[in-house]
HTML snippet that shows the backbone in 3Dmol.js (N, CA, C, O; Angstrom):
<script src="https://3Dmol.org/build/3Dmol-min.js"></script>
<div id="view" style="width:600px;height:400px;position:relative"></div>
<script>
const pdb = `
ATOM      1  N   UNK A   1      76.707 -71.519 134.954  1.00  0.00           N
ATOM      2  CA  UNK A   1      76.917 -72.940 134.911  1.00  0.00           C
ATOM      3  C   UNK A   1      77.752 -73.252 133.685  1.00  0.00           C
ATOM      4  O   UNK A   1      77.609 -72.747 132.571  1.00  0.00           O
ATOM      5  N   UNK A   2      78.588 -74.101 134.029  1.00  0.00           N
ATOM      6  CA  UNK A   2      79.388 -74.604 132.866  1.00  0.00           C
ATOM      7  C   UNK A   2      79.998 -76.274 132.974  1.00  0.00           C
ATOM      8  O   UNK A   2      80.834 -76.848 133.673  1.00  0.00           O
ATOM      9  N   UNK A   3      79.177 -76.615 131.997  1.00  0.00           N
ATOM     10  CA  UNK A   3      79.982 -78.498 131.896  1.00  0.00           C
ATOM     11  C   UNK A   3      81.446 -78.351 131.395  1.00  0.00           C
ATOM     12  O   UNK A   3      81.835 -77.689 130.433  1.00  0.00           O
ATOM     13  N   UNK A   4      82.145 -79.081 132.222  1.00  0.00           N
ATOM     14  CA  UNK A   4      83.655 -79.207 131.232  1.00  0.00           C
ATOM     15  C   UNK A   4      83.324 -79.715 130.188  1.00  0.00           C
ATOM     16  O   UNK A   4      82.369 -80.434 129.894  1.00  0.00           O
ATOM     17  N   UNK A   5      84.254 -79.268 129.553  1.00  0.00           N
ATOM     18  CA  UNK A   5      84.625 -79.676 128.226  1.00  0.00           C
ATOM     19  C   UNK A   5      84.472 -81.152 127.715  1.00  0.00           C
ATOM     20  O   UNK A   5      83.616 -81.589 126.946  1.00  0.00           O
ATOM     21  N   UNK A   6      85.597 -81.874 128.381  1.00  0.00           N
ATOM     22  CA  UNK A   6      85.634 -82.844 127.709  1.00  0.00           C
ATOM     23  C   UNK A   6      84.035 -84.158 129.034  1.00  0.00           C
ATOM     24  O   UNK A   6      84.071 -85.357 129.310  1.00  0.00           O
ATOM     25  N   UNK A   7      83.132 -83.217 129.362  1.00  0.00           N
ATOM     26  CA  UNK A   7      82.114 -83.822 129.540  1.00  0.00           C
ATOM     27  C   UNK A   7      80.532 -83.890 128.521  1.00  0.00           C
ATOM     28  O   UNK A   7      79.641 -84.738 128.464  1.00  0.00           O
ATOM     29  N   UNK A   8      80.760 -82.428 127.741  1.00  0.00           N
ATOM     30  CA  UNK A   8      79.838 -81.695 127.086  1.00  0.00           C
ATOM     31  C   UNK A   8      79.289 -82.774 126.125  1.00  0.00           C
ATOM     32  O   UNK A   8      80.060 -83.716 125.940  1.00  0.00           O
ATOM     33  N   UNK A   9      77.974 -82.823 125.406  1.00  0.00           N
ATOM     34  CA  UNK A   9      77.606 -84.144 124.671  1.00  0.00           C
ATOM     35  C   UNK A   9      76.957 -85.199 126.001  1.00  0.00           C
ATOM     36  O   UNK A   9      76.808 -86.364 125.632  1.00  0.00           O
ATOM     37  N   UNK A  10      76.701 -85.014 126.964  1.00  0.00           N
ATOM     38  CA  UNK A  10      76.513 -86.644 127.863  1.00  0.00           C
ATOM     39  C   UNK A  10      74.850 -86.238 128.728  1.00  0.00           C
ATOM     40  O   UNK A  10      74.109 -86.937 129.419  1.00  0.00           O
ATOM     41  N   UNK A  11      74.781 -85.031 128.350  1.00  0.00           N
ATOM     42  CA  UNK A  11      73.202 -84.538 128.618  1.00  0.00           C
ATOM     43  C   UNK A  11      73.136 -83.864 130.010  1.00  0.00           C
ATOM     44  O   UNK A  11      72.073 -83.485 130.502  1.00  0.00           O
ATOM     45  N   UNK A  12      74.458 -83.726 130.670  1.00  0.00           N
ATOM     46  CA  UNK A  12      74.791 -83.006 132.061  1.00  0.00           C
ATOM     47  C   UNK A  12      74.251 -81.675 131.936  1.00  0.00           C
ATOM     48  O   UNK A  12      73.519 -81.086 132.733  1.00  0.00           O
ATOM     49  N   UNK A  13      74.628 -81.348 131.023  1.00  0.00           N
ATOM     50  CA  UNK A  13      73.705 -79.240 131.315  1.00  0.00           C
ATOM     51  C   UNK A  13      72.125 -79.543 130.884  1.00  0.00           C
ATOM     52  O   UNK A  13      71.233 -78.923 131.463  1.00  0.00           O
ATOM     53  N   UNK A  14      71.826 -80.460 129.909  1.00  0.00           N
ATOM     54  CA  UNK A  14      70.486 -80.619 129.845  1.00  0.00           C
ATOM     55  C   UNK A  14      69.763 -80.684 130.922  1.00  0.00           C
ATOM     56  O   UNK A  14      68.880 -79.874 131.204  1.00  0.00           O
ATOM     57  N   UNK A  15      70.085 -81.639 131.586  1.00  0.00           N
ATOM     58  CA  UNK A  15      69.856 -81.912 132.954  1.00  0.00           C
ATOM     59  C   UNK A  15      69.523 -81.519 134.062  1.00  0.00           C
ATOM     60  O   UNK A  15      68.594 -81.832 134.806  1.00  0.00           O
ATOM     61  N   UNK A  16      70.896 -80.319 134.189  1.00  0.00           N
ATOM     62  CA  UNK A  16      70.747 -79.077 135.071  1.00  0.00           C
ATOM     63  C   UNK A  16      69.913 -78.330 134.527  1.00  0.00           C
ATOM     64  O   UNK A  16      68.869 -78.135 135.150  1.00  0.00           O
ATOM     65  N   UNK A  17      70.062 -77.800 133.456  1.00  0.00           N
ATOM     66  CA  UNK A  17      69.051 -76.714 132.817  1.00  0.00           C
ATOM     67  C   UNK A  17      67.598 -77.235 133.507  1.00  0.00           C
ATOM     68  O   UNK A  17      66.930 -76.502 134.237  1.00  0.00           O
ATOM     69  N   UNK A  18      67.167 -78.809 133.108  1.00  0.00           N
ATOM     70  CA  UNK A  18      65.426 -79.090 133.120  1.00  0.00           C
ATOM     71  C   UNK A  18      65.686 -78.575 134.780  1.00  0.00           C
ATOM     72  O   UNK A  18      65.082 -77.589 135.204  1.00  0.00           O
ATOM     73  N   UNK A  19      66.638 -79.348 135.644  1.00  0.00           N
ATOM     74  CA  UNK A  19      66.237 -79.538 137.213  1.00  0.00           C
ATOM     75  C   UNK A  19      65.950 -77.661 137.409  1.00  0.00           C
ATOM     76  O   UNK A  19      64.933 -77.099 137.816  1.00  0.00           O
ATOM     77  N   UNK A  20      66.864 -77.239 137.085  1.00  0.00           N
ATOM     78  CA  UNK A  20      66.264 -75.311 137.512  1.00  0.00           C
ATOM     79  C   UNK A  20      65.387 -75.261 137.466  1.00  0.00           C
ATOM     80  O   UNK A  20      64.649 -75.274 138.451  1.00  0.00           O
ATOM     81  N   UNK A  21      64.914 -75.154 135.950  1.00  0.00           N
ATOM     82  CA  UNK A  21      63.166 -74.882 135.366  1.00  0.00           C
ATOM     83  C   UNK A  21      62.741 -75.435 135.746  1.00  0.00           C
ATOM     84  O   UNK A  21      62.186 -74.692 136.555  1.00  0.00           O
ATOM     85  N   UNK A  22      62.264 -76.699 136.036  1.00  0.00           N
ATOM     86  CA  UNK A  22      61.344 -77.283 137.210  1.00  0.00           C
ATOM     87  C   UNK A  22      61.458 -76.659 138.411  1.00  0.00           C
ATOM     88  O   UNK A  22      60.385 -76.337 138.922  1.00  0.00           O
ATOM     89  N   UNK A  23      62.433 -76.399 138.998  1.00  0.00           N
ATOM     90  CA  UNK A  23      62.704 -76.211 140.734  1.00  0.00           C
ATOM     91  C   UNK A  23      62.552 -74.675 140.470  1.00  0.00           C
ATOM     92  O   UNK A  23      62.922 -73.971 141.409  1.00  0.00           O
ATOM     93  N   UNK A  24      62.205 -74.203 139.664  1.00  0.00           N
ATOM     94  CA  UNK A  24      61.962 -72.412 139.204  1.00  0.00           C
ATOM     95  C   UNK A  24      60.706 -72.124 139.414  1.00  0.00           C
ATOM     96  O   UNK A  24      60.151 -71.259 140.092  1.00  0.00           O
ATOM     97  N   UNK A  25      60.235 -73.191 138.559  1.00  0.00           N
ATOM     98  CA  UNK A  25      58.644 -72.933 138.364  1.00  0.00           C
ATOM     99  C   UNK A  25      57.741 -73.249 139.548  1.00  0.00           C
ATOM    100  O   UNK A  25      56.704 -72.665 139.859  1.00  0.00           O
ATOM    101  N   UNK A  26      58.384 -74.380 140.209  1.00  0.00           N
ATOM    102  CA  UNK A  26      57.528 -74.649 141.998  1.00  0.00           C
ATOM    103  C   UNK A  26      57.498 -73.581 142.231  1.00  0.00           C
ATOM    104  O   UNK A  26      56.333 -73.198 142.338  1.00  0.00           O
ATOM    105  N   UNK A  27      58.633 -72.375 142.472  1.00  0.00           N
ATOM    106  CA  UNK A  27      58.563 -71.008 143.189  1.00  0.00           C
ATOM    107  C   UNK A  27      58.384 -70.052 142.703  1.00  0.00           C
ATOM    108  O   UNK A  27      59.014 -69.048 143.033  1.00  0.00           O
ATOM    109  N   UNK A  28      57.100 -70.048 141.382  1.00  0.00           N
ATOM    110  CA  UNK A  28      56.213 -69.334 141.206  1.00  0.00           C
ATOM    111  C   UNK A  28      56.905 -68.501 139.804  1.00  0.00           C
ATOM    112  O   UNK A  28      56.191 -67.979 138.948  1.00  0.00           O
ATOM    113  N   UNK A  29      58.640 -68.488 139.752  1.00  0.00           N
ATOM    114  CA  UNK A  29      58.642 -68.077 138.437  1.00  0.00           C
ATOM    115  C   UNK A  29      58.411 -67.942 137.190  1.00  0.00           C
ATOM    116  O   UNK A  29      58.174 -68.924 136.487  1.00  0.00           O
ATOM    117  N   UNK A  30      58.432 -67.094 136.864  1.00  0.00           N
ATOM    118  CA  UNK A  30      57.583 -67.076 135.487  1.00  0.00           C
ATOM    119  C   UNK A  30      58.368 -66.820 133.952  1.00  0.00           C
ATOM    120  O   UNK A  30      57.852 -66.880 132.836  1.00  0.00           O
ATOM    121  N   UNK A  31      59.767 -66.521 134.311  1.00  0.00           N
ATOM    122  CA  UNK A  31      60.812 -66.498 133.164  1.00  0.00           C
ATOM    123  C   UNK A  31      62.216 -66.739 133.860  1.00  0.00           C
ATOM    124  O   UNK A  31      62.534 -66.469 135.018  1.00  0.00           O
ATOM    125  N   UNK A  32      62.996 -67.335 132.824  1.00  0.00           N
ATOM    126  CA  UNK A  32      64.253 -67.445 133.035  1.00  0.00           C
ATOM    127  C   UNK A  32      64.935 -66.394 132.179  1.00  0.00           C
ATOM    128  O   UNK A  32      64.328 -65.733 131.336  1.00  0.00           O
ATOM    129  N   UNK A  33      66.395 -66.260 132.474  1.00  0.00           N
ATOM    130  CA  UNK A  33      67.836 -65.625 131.675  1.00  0.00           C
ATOM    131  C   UNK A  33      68.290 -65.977 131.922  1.00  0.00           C
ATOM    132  O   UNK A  33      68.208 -66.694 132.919  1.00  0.00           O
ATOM    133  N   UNK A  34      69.287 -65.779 131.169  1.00  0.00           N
ATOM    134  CA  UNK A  34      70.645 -66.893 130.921  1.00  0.00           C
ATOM    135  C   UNK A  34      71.519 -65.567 129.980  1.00  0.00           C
ATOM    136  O   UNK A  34      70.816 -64.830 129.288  1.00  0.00           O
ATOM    137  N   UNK A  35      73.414 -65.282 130.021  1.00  0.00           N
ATOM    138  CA  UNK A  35      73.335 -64.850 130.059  1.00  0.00           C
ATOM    139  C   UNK A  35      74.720 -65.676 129.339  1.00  0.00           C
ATOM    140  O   UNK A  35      75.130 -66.616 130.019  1.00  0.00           O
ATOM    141  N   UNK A  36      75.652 -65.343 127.714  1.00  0.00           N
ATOM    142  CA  UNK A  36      76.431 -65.830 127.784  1.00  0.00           C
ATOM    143  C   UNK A  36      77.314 -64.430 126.797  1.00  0.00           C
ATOM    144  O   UNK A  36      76.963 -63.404 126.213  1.00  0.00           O
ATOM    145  N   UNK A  37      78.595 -65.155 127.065  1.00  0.00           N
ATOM    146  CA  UNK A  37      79.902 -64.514 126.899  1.00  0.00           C
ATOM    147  C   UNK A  37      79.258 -64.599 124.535  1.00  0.00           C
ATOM    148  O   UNK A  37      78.913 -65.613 123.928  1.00  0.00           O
ATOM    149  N   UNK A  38      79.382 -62.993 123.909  1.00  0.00           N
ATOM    150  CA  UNK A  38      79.036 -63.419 122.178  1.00  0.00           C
ATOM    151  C   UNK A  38      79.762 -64.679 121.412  1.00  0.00           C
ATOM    152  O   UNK A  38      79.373 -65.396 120.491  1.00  0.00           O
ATOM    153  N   UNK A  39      81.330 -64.642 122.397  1.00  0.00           N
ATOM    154  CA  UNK A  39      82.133 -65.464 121.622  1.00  0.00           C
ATOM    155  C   UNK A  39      81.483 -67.679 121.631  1.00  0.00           C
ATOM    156  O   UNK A  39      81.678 -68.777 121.109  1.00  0.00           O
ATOM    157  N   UNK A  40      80.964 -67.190 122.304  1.00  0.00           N
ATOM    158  CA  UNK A  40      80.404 -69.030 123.109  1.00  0.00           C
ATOM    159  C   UNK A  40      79.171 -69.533 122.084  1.00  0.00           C
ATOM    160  O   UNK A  40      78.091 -69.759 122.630  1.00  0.00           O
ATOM    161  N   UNK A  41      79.271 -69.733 120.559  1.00  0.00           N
ATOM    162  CA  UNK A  41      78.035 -70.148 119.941  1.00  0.00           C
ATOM    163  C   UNK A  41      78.099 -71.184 120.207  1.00  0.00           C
ATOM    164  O   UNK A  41      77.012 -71.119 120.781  1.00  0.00           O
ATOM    165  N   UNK A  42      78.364 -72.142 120.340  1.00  0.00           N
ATOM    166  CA  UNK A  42      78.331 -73.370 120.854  1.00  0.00           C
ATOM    167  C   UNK A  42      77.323 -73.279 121.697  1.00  0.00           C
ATOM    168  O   UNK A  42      76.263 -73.815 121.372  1.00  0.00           O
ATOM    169  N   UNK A  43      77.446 -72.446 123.213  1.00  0.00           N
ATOM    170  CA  UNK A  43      76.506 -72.586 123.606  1.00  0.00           C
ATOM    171  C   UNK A  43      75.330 -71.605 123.578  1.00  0.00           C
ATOM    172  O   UNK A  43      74.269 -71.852 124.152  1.00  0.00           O
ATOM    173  N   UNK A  44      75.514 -70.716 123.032  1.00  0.00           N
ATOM    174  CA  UNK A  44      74.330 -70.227 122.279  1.00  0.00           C
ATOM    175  C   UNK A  44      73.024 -70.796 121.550  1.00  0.00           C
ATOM    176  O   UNK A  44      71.848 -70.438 121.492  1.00  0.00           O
ATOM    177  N   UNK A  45      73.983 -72.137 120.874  1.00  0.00           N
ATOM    178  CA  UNK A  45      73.048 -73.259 120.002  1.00  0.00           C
ATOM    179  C   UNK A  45      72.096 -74.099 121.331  1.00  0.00           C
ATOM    180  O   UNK A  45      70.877 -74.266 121.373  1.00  0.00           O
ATOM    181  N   UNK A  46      73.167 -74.533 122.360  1.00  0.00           N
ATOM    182  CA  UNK A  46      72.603 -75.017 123.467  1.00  0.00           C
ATOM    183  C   UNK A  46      71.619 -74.812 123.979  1.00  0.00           C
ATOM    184  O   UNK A  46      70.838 -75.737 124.205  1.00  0.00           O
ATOM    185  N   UNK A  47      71.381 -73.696 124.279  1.00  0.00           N
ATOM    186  CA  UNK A  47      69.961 -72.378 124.943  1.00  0.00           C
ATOM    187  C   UNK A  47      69.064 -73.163 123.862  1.00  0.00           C
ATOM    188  O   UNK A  47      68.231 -74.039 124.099  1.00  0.00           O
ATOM    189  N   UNK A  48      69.504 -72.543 122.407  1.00  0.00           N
ATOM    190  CA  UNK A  48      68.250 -72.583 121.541  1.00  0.00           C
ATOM    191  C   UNK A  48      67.668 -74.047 121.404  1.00  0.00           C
ATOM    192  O   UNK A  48      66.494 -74.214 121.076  1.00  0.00           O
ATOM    193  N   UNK A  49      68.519 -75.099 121.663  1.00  0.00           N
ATOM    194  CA  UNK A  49      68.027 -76.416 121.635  1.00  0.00           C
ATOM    195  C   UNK A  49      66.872 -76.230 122.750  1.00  0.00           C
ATOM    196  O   UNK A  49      65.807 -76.815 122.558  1.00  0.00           O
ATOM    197  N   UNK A  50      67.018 -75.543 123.754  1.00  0.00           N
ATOM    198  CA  UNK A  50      66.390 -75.834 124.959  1.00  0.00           C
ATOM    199  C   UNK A  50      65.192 -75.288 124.617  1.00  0.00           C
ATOM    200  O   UNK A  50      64.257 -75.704 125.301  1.00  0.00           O
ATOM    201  N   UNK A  51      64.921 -74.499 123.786  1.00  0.00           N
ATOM    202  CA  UNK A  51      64.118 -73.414 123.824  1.00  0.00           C
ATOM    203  C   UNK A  51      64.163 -71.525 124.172  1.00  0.00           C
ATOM    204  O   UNK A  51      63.336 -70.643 123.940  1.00  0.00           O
ATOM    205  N   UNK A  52      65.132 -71.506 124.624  1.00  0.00           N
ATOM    206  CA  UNK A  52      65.379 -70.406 124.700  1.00  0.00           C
ATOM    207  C   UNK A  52      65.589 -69.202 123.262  1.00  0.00           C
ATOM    208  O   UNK A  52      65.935 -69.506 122.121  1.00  0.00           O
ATOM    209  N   UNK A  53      65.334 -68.155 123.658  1.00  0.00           N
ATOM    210  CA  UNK A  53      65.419 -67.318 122.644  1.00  0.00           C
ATOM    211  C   UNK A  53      66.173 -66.442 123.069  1.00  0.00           C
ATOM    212  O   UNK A  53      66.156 -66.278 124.289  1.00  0.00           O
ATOM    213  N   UNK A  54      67.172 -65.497 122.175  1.00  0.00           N
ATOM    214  CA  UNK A  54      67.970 -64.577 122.009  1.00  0.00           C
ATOM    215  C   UNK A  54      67.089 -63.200 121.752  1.00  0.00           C
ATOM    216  O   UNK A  54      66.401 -62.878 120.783  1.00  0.00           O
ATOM    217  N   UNK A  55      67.353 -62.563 122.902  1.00  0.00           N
ATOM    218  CA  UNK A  55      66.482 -61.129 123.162  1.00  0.00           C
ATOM    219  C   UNK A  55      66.844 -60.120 123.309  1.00  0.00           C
ATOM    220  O   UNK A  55      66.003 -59.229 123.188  1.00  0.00           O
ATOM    221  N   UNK A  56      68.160 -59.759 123.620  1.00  0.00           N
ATOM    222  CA  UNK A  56      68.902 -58.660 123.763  1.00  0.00           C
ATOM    223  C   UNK A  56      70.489 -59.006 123.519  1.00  0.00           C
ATOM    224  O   UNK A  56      71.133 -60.049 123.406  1.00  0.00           O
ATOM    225  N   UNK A  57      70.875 -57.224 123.491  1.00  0.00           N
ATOM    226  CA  UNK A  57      72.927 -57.507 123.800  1.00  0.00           C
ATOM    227  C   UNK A  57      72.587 -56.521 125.176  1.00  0.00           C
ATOM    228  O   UNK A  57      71.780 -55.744 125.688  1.00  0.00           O
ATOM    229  N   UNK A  58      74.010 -57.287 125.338  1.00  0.00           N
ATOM    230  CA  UNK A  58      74.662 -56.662 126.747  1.00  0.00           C
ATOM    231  C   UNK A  58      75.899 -55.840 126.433  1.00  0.00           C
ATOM    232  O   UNK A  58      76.839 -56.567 126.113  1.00  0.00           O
ATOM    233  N   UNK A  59      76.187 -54.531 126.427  1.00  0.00           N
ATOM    234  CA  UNK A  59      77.356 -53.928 126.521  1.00  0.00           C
ATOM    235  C   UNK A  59      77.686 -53.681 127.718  1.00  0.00           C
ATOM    236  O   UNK A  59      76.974 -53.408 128.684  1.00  0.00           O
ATOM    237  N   UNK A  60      78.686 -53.773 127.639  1.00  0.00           N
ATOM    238  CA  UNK A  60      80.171 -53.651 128.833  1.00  0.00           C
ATOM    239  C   UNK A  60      80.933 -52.681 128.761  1.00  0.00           C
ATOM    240  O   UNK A  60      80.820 -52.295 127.597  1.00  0.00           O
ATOM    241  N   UNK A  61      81.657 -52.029 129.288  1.00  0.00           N
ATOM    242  CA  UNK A  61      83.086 -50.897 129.355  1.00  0.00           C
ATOM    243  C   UNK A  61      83.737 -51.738 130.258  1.00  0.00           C
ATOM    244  O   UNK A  61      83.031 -52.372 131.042  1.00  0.00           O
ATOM    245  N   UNK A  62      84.833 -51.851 130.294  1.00  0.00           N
ATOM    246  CA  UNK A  62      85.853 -52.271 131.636  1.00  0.00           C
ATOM    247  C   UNK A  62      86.738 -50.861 131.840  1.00  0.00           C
ATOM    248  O   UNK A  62      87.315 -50.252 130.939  1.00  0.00           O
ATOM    249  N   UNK A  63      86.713 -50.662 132.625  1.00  0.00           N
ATOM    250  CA  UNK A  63      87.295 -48.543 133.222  1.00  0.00           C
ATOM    251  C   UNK A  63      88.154 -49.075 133.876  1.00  0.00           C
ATOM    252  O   UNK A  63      88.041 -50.031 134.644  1.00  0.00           O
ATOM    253  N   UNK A  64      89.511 -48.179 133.466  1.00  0.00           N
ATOM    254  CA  UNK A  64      90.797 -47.761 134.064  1.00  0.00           C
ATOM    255  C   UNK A  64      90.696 -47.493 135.519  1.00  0.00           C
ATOM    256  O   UNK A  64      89.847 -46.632 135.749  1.00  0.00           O
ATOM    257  N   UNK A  65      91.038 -47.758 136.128  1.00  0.00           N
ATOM    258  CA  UNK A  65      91.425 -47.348 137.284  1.00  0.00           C
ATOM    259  C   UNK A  65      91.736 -46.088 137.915  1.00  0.00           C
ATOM    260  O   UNK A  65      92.873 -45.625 137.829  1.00  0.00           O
ATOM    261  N   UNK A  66      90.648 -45.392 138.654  1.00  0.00           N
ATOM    262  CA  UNK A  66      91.221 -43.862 138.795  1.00  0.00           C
ATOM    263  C   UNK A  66      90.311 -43.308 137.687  1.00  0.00           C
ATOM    264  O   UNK A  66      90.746 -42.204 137.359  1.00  0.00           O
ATOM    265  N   UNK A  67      89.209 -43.644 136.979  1.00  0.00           N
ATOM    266  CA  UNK A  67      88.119 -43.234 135.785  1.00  0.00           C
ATOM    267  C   UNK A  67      87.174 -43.208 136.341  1.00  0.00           C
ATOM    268  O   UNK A  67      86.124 -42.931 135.761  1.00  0.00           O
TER     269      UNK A  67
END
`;
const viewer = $3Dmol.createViewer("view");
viewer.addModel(pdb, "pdb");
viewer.setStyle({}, {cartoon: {color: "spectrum"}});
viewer.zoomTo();
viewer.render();
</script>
């Protein structure tokens, strides 16, 4: 999920974020992830407003073609 830009500030991902977690938790889930690009603190801060916590890294390779 991603708010444009020049929407960000107006409480639209807040929003979405609560409607998931509510509509998550009816169906019995019991944790969320969320999963963002290191360069994005911005929304990194976002998560943590929400409550979310920072729990792991994710490494990547992107492979040549024919590798």
């Amino acid at each position: 999920m991603v708010v444009d830009e020049g929407a960000r500030g107006e409480g639209i991902g807040t929003t979405l974020i609560r409607a998931a977690e509510e509509f998550l938790a009816r169906q019995g889930c019991v944790q969320i992830e969320v999963t963002s690009n290191k360069k994005r603190t911005d929304a990194h801060a976002f998560y943590e407003r929400l409550g979310y916590t920072g729990t792991s890294f994710r490494f990547a390779k992107t492979l040549q073609q024919g590798q």
